[in-house]
N, C-alpha and C positions, 0 to 999 in steps of 0.2 A: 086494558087501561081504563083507568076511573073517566068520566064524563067532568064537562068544562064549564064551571061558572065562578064570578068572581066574586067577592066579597069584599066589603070597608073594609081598612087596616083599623087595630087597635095602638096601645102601647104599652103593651108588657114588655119588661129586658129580655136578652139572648145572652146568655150565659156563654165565656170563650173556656178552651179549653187548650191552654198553650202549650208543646212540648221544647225539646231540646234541638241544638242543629250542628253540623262541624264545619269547617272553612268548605265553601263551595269549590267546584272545577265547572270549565267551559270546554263545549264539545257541540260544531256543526256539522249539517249535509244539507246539499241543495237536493239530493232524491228525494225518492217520496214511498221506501223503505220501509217497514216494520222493524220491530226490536225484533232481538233473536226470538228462536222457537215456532210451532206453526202459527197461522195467524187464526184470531179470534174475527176479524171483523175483515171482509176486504170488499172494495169498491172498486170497480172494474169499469175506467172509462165512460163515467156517467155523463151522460149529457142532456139538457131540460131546455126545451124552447116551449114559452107559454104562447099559444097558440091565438088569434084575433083578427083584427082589422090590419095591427101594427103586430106582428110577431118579436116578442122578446125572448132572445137568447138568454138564458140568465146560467147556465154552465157549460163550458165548453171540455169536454173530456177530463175529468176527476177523477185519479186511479191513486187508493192510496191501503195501506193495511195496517191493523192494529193488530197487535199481542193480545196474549191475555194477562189481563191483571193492567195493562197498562194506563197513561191517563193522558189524554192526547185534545189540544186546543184547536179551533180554529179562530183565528183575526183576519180582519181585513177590513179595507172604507163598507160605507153603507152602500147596500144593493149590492156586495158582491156576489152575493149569492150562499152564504154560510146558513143560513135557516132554510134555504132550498133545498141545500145538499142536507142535512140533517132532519129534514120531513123524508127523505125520498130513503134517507137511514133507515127511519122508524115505518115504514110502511104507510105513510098517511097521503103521499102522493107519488104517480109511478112515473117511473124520470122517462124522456123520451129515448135514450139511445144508454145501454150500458146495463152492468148489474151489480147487485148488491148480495153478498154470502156471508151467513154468520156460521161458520165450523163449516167452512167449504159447501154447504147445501142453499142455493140462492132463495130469496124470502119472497114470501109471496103475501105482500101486506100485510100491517101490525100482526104482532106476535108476542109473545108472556116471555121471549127470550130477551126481547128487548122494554125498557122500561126506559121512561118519557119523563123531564121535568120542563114545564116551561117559563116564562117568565113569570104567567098572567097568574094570578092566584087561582088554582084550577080545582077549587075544593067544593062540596054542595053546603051552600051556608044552611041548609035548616038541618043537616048531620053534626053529631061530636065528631072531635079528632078522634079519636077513635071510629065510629061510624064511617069516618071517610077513609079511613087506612081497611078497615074491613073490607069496605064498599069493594076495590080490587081484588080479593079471594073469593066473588062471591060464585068464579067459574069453577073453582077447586074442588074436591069431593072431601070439605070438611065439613065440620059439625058448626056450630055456632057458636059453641063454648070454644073451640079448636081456632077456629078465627078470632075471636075477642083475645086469645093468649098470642097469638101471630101478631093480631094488632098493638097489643101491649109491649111485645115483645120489640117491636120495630119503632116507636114510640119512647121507650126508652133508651133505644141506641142514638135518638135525636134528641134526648134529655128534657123530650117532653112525659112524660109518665105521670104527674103531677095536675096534665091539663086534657087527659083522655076523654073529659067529660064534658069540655069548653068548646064551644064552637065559635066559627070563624070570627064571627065579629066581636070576639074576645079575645082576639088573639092579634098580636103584633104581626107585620107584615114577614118579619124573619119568623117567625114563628110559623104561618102559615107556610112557608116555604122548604119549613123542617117536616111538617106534615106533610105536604106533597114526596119530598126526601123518602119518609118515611113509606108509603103508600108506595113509590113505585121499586123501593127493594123489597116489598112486601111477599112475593110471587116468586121473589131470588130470582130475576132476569140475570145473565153472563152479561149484559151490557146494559148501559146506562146513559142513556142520551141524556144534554142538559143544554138547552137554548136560552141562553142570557137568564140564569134562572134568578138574580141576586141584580140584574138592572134596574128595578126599580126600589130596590133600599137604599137606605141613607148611608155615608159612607163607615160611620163607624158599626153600626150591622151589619152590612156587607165583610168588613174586614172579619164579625166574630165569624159568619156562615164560612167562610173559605175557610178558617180553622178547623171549626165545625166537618166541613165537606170533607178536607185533606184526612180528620180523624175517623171519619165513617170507609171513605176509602180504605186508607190501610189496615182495617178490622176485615171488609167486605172482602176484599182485592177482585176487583171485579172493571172489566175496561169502558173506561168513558171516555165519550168524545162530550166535548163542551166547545159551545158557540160565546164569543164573548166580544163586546169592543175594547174590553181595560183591560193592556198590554201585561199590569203588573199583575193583576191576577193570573192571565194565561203563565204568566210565569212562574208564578207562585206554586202552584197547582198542578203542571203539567209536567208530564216526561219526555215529551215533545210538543212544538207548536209550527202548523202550518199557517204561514204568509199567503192569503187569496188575493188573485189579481179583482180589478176591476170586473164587470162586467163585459163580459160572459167571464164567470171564475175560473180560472187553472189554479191549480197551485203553483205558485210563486218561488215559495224559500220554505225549506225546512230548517230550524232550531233547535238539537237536542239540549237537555235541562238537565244538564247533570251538577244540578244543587243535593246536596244529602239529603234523606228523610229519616224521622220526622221532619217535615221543614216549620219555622215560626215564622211570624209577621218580621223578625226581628232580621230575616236575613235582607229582607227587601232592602236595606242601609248598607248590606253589602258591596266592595267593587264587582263581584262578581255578577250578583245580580242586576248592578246599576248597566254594567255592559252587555247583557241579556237584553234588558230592556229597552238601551238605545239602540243595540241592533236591530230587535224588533219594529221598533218606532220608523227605523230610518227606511227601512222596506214596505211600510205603509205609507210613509208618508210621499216616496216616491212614486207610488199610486196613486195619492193624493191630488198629485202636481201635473198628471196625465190629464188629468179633470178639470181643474183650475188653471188655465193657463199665465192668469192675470197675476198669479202668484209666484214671486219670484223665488227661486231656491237660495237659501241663508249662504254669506258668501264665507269661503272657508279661514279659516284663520293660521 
């Protein structure tokens, strides 16, 4: 995985790429189940207490499995623990009690199987886009010509091909995050971690990226888990979504999504997905209200 610094945003456009969709269905489960088939990704009872003066529990037993090809959310309040449990995914910290298997063989810190997007703009500003999609093959046994055509290659499935020569701080924040995109399918990891990678853009770039993301996916098919606070994108995006308790995290409530794909922005207006949504919300926010006590629950009508 490429090395971490950030960069100014510019403001170049992000170009959408919108497809077709058919009337949605609704389908739940409170388990915490994998789709059919064997599993791609499984977590086994993970549990993380950061260790100090004050010990914090920040997950209390997390057992959940993903398919392959599949595309799977986490939500929940802040601090519940979703970018804990998705570092301890990726290998970048070892959780205290449980384990983590990608194709049944448990992982022993970062791995080229698993590939990383995160929110921060994690690019080297004195590299081209190009340069920084390479930078990630540089463990591989290609040539240099071999990587610059990988790089190009994964650059244009992000519809940046155009700005291979640009570096960061010519580049719009969606932008930079297409490169990142680009960069960690670079390698072909079978999984794709993504921790709030679109929080900090504005909303109308955010809505093209999750276009963007949902068309890269169904090219790639390859399974992600994605960390998010914004309920409609986990929706938009995912085949399921897991509901995280408070601190120490459980899982909560499972949601499957069974909206058609391709999916468009267009379906979010839908009733179907409008009832996605508030199911969602109302499970959070009942979390919410654990915390707050001062806060009174809306009275029913």
């Amino acid at each position: 995985m490429g090395g971490a610094m950030s960069a100014a945003a510019g403001g170049a456009p992000v170009p959408a790429d919108p497809t077709s969709a058919r009337a949605p269905a609704i389908a739940s489960d409170a388990s915490a189940t994998s789709a059919a088939g064997a599993p791609r990704l499984e977590i086994r009872d993970v549990r993380k207490t950061f260790e100090g003066k004050t010990p914090v529990e920040a997950l209390a037993g997390i057992s959940m499995s993903l398919a392959a090809n599949e595309f799977v959310s986490l939500v929940g309040t802040s601090g519940c623990g979703k970018s804990t449990l998705l570092s301890i995914v990726a290998g970048l910290i070892d959780p205290t009690a449980g384990d983590v298997l990608v194709d049944g063989a448990p992982i022993d810190g970062p791995g080229r199987d698993r590939g990383v997007v995160f929110q921060t703009y994690t690019l080297f500003p004195w590299l081209t886009a190009r340069e920084n999609v390479a930078f990630a093959l540089r463990g591989e046994k290609l040539s240099a010509k071999a990587r610059r055509e990988v790089a190009d290659e994964h650059l244009a499935l992000v519809g940046l091909e155009s700005f291979a020569e640009a570096r960061p701080r010519q580049l719009s924040g969606g932008m930079k995050q297409r490169v990142a995109i680009a960069r960690a399918l670079s390698y072909k990891p079978s999984i794709l971690l993504m921790d709030e990678p679109f929080g900090a853009l504005d909303a109308q770039t955010r809505l093209l990226m999750q276009e963007l993301l949902t068309r890269v996916w169904e090219s790639h098919r390859l399974t992600v888990l994605f960390v998010t606070h914004d309920v409609e994108e986990a929706v938009y995006l995912s085949d399921r979504v897991f509901v995280m308790t408070n601190r120490p995290g459980r899982l909560k409530d499972e949601v499957r999504i069974d909206l058609p794909r391709p999916r468009t922005i267009d379906q979010q207006e839908t009733p179907e997905f409008l009832e996605l949504r508030r199911r969602i919300l109302a499970s959070i926010r009942e979390e919410s209200l654990r915390t707050e006590p001062g806060i009174e629950k809306e009275p029913r009508g």
